[in-house]
C-alpha positions in Angstrom: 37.0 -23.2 29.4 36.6 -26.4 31.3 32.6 -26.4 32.5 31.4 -29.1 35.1 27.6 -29.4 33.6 26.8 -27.6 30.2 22.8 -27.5 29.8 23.0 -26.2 25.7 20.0 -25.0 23.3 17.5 -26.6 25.9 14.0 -26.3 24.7 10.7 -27.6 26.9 7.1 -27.5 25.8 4.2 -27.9 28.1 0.7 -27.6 26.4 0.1 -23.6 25.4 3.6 -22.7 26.4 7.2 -22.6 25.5 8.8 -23.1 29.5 12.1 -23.1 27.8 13.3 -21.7 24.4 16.7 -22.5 23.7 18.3 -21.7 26.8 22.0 -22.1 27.6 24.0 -22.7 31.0 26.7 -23.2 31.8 28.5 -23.9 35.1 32.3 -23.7 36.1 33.7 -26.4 38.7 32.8 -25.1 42.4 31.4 -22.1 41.5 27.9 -20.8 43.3 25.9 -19.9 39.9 22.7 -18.3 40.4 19.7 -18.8 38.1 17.3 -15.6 38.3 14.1 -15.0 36.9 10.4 -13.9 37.3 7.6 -16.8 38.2 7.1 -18.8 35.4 10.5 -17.7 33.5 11.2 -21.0 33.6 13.9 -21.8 36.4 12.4 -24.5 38.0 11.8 -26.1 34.9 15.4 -26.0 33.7 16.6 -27.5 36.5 13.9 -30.0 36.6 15.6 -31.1 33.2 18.6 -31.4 34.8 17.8 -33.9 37.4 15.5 -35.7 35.3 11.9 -35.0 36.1 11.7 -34.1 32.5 12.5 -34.7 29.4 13.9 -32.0 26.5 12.3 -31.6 23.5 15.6 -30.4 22.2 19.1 -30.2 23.5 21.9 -31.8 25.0 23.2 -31.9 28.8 27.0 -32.4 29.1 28.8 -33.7 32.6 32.3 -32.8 32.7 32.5 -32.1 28.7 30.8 -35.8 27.9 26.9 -36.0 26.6 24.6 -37.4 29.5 21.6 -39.0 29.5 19.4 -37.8 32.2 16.3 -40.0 32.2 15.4 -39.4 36.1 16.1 -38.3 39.3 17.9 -41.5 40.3 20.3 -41.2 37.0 20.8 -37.6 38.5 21.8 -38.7 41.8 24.4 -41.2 40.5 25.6 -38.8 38.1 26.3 -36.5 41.3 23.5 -34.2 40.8 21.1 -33.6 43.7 18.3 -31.1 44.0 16.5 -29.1 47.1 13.3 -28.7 45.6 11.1 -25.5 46.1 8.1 -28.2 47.8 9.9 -30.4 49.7 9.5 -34.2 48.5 9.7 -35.7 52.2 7.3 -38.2 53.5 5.3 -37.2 56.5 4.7 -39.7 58.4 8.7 -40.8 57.9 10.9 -39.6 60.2 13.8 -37.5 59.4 16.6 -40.3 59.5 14.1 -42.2 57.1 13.3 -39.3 54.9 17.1 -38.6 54.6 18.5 -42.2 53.7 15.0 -43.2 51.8 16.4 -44.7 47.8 19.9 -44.9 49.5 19.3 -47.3 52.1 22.3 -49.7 52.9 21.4 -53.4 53.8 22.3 -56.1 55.0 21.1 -60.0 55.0 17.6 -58.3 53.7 17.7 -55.8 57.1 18.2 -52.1 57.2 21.4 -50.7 59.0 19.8 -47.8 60.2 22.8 -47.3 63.3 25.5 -46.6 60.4 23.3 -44.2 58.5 22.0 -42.1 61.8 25.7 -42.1 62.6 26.7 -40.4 59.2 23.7 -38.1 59.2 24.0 -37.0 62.5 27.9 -36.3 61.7 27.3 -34.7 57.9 24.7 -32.2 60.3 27.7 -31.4 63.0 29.7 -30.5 60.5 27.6 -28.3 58.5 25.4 -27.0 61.3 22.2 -28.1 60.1 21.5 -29.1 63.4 18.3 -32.0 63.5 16.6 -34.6 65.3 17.1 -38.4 62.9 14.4 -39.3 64.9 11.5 -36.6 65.0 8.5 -37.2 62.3 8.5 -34.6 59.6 4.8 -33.8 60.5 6.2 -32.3 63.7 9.2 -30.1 62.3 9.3 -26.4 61.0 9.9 -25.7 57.3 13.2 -24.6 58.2 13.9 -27.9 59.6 12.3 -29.7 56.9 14.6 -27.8 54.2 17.7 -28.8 56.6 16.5 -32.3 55.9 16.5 -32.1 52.0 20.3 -30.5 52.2 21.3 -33.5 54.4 19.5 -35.7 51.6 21.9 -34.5 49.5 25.0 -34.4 51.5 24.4 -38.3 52.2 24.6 -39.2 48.5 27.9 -37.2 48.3 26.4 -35.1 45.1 28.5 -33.0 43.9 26.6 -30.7 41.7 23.9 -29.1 44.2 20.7 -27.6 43.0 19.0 -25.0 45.8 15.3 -24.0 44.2 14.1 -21.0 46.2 16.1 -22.4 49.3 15.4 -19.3 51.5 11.5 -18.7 50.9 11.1 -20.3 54.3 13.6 -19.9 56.3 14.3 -17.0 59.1 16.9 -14.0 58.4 19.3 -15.8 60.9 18.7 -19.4 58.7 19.4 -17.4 55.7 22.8 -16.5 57.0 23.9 -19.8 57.8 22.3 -21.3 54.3 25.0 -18.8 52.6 27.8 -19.7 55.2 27.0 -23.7 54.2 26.9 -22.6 50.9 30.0 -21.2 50.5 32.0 -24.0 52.8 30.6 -26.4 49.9 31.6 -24.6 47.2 35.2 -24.3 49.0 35.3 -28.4 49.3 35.1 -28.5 45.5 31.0 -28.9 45.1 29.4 -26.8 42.4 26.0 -25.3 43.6 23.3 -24.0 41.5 20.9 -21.5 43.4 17.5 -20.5 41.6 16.4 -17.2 43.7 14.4 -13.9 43.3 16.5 -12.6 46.0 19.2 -10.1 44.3 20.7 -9.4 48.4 21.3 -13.1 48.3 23.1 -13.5 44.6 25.2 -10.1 45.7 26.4 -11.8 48.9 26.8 -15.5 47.7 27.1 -15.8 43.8 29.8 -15.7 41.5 28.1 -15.4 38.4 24.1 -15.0 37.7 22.3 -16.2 34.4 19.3 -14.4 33.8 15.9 -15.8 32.4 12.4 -14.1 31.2 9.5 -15.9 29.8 11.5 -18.9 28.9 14.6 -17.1 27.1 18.5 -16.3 28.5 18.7 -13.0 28.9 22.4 -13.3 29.8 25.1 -14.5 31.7 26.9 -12.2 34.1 29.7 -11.4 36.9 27.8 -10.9 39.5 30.8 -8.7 41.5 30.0 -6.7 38.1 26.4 -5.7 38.0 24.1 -3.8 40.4 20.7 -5.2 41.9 18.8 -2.5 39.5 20.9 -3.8 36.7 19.6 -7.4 37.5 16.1 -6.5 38.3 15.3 -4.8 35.4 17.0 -7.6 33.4 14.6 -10.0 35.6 11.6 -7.4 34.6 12.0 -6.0 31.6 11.5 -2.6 33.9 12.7 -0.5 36.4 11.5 -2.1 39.9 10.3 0.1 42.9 12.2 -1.3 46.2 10.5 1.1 48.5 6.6 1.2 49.5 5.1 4.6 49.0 2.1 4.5 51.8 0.0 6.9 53.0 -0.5 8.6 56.4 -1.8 6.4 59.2 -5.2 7.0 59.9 -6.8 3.9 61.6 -10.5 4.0 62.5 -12.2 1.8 64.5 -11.1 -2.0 65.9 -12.0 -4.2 63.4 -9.8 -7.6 64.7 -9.7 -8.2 68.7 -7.6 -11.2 70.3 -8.0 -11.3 74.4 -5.9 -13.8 76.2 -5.7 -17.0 73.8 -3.6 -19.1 74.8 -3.0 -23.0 73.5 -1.6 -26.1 75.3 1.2 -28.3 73.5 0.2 -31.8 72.0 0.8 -33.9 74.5 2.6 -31.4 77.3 1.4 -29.2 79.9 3.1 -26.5 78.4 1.6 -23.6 76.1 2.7 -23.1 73.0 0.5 -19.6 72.7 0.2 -18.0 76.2 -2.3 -15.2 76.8 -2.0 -13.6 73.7 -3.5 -10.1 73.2 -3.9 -7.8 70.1 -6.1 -5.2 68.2 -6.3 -4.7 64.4 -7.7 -1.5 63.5 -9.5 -0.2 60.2 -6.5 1.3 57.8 -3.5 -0.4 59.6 -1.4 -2.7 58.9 -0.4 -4.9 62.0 2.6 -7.3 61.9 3.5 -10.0 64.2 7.4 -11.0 64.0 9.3 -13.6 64.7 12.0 -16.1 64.4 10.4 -19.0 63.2 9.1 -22.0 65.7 7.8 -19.5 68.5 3.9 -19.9 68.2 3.4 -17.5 64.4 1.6 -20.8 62.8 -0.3 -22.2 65.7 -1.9 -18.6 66.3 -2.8 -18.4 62.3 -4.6 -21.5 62.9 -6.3 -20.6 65.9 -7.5 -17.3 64.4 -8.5 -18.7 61.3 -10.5 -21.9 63.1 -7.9 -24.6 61.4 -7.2 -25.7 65.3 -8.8 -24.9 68.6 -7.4 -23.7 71.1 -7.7 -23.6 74.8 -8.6 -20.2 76.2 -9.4 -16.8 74.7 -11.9 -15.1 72.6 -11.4 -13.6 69.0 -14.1 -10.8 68.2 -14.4 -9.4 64.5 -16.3 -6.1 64.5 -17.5 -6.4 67.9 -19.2 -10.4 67.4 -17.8 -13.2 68.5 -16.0 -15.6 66.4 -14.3 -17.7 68.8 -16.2 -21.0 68.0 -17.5 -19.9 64.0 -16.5 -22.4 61.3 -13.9 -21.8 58.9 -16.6 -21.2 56.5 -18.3 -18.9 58.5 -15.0 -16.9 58.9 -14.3 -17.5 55.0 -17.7 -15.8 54.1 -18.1 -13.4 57.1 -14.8 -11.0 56.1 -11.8 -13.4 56.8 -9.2 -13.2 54.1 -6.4 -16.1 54.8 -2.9 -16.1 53.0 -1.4 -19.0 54.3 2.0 -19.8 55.0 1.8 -23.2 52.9 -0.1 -22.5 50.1 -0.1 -26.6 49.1 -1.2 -27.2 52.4 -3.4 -25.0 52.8 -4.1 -22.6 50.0 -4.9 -25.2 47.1 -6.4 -28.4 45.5 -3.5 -28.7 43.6 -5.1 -31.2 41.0 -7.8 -28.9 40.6 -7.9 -26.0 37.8 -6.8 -22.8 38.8 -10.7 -21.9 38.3 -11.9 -23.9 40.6 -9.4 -23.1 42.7 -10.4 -19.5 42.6 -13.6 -20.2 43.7 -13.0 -23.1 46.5 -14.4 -20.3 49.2 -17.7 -19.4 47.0 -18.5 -22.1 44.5 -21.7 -23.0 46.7 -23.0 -19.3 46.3 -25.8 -18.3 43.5 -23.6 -16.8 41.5 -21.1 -20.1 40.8 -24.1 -23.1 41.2 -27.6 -23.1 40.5 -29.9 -26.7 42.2 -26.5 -28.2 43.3 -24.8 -27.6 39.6 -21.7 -25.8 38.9 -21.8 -23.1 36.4 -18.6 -23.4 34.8 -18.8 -20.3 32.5 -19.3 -18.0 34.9 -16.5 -19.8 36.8 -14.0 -19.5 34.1 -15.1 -16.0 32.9 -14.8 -15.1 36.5 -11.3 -16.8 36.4 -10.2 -15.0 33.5 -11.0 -11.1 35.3 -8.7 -12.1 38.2 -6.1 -13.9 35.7 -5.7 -10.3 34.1 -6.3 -8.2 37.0 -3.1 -10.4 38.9 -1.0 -10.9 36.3 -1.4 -14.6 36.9 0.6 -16.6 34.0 -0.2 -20.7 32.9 -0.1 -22.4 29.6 -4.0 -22.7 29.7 -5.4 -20.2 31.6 -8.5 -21.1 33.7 -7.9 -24.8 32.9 -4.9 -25.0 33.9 -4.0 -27.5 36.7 -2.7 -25.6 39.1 0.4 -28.7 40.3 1.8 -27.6 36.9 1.9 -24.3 37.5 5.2 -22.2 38.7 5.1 -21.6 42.7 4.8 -18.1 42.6 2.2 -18.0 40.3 0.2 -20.5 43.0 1.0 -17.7 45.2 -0.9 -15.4 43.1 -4.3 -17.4 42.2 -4.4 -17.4 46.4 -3.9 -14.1 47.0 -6.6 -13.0 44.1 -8.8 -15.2 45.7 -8.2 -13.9 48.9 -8.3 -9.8 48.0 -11.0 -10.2 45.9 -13.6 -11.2 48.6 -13.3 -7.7 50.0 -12.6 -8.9 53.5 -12.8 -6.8 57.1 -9.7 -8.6 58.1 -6.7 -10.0 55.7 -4.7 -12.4 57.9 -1.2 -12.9 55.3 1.3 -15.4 56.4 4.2 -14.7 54.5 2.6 -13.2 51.3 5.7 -12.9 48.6 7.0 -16.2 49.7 8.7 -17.3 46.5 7.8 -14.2 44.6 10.3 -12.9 42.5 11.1 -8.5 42.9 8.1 -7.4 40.1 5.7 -9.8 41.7 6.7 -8.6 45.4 6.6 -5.5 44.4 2.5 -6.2 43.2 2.0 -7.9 46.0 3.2 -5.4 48.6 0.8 -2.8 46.7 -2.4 -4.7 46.7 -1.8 -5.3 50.5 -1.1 -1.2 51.0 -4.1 -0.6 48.8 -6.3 -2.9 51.1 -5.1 -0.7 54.3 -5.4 2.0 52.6 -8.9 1.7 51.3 -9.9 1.1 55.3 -9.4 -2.5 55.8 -7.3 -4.1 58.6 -4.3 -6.0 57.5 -2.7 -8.8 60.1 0.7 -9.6 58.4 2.7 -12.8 59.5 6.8 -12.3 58.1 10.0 -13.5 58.9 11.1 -11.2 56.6 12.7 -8.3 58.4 13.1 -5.8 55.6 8.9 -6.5 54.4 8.5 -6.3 58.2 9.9 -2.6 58.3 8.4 -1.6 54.9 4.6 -2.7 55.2 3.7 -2.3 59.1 2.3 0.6 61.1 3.1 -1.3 64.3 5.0 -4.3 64.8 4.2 -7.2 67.7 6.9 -9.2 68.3 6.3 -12.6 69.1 8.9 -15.1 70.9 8.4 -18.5 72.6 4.5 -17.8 72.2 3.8 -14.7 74.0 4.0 -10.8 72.6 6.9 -9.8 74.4 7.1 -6.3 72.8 5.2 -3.5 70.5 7.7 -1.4 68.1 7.2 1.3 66.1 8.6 0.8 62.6 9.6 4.3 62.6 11.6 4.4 65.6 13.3 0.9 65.8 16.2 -0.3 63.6 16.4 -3.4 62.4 18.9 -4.8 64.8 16.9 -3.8 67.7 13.9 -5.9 66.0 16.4 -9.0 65.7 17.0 -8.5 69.3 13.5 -8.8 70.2 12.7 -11.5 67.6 15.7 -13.4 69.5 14.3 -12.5 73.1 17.1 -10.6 74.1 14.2 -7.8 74.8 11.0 -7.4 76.2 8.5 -4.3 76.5 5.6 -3.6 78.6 3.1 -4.1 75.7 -0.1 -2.1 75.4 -2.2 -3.3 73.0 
């Protein structure tokens, strides 16, 4: 059989661990082949080998049936290989037309002819509906938007073999739909994609075949028209995976978390982007505020968790007021923050994972003594939440925590976060990138902390965590709660209609 890349016998060694161990893959012309795997089973590496980020120790890469040398991205890219990365690589401060042609700039007489590239970039986005603005910063667009950009990147080199790492983590249900529409349009104009997910919906409704990975090994290569989602999860495992959240009865005590009336202006516009925003969060419930992407969900994290002001409003926690407390006061006082970009965010990412683990307490007595770190009891403290969360790395507390796999950065966060016993646990999109075992963990540890009488505020676009894990559901749309649902009672289309603002309820909150 005729294969358009062969990846055979790879093996890749990082120090303390075996990423890949003689892994095989191979991938038909046009097909959409799904890569699947737990964090740290070694996807992203894989296909970091493939585009040239890193070299084998062992193995060959063949391009339509002839041996190729990948020795970096920019051999990739004129092989015909391109890559949507899991952390975008854009430039910030670039703007999107600049981000998209950056490495493939066309020039004339020395100058830039930046009229004929915004003119194929804004055509290559009519016709695969991944709508943008060539001229906004990248600072000032959504993730969705951001990952739009990376596509386009590709699109613009004319790659024909297209890697997708996680490309759904951040997007809305509705971007998630048109992401598989583009997908399959590409694969029908001849392109061969290659789509690392945790998602088994996603590989059912796009994929033609699905190779499976676990702690560095192939576990197999399969029809995906052929196998069920338990099939693939417990190949993904190793064991039978719970989809459903057993929780108990609702019984929430006193208002732990009180929002009244914040609102917050626009940069540089009269207009608000948060208006008069009111909520409770009680003892033992989990609250969740939904949304399509872009209408206020990350400018109210901030403003609750002190990262930006805001312009009107008060935020109480247990009756005292917090509206003007420092983040560290928040941090120490019974604040627990998952973010929604952990890299942003969540992590020094050339730091350890140890000190990472501690970034919220290493000034207390128990991590420094007269201004000194005390780095065993940092590392043995490390090493409890390592094995209490299931957190994987090649050298445990010292491992830098860049090298490590996304969802395992996901992980040190959250320990960090649950382990400070906090009042209120504010999680923005907690199992972003977490693959079914690790969601599955995750989902518990959040319906433990409810459970166990703390208040939960959970941030998703996810509609089906959004129906599993809340006791009551906000709905937010163009920055204003424009209803209050009952998971019970709603289906999920009537939530999309909210979510979309088709909607609106008298809320009493």
């Amino acid at each position: 059989m005729d294969y358009i890349i062969e990846m055979l016998n790879i093996r890749k060694e990082f120090p303390g661990i075996v990423a890949n161990d003689d892994i095989t893959l191979q991938i038909k012309k046009t097909e959409i082949h799904a890569l699947l795997g737990e964090n740290g089973a070694g996807k992203s590496t894989l296909m970091s080998v493939l585009f040239g980020l890193y070299r084998p120790e062992a193995g060959i890469i063949k391009l339509r049936g002839k041996e190729a040398n990948i020795t970096d991205p920019r051999t990739a890219s004129n092989l015909g290989i391109g890559m949507v990365h899991q952390h975008f690589k854009l430039v910030e401060d670039f703007t999107v037309l600049q981000n998209i042609i950056l490495g493939a700039e066309t020039v004339k007489n020395g100058f830039l002819k930046m009229d004929e590239a915004k003119k194929k970039v804004i055509e290559l986005s009519n016709r695969y509906n991944l709508y943008i603005d060539p001229d906004a910063k990248i600072s000032d667009i959504t993730v969705g938007m951001q990952q739009r950009v990376e596509i386009l990147k590709m699109l613009y080199r004319d790659n024909e073999i297209l890697i997708f790492d996680e490309p759904t983590a951040v997007l809305t249900p509705q971007e998630i739909d048109e992401l598989m529409g583009i997908m399959k349009e590409l694969s029908k104009e001849g392109k061969s994609l290659i789509f690392i997910t945790h998602k088994l919906e996603e590989i059912k409704k796009v994929a033609d075949r699905v190779t499976v990975l676990r702690r560095g090994k192939c576990i197999g290569t399969y029809n995906v028209k052929d196998v069920t989602k338990e099939f693939l999860s417990e190949k993904m495992v190793g064991r039978k995976v719970q989809f459903t959240i057993d929780k108990k009865a609702l019984k929430p005590k006193e208002t732990v978390f009180e929002v009244k009336n914040l609102s917050m202006k626009t940069k540089g516009s009269t207009r608000n982007t948060l208006n008069k925003i009111s909520f409770k969060v009680r003892q033992g419930e989990i609250v969740c505020i939904a949304g399509i992407d872009g209408n206020g969900q990350s400018e109210l994290v901030y403003a609750l968790t002190g990262i930006q002001h805001f312009d009107e409003g008060q935020i109480l926690v247990n009756g005292e007021d917090w509206t003007k407390k420092s983040i560290r006061y928040r941090n120490s006082n019974g604040l627990s923050h998952i973010p929604e970009d952990r890299h942003k965010y969540g992590l020094v990412l050339e730091y350890s994972m140890a000190y990472n683990l501690v970034l919220q307490t290493y000034f207390t007595d128990r991590f420094q003594k007269r201004g000194f770190l005390k780095r065993n009891s940092i590392n043995e403290y490390a090493k409890t939440l390592i094995e209490k969360f299931d957190i994987r790395s090649g050298q445990g507390p010292l491992t830098t925590t860049r090298s490590m796999s996304g969802g395992n950065q996901q992980k040190v966060i959250l320990a960090r976060e649950i382990d400070k016993e906090p009042s209120i646990m504010i999680a923005v999109q907690p199992a972003r990138g977490l693959d079914v075992g690790a969601t599955e963990f995750i989902h518990k540890q959040l319906v433990e902390q409810r459970d166990s009488g703390k208040a939960v505020l959970l941030i998703s676009l996810e509609l089906e965590e959004v129906m599993n894990l809340s006791d009551r559901i906000l709905v937010i749309y163009e920055g204003e709660i424009v209803g209050e649902l009952d998971p019970k009672k709603i289906t999920v289309q009537e939530l999309g209609l909210y979510m979309a603002g088709s909607k609106r309820d008298e809320v009493k909150v």
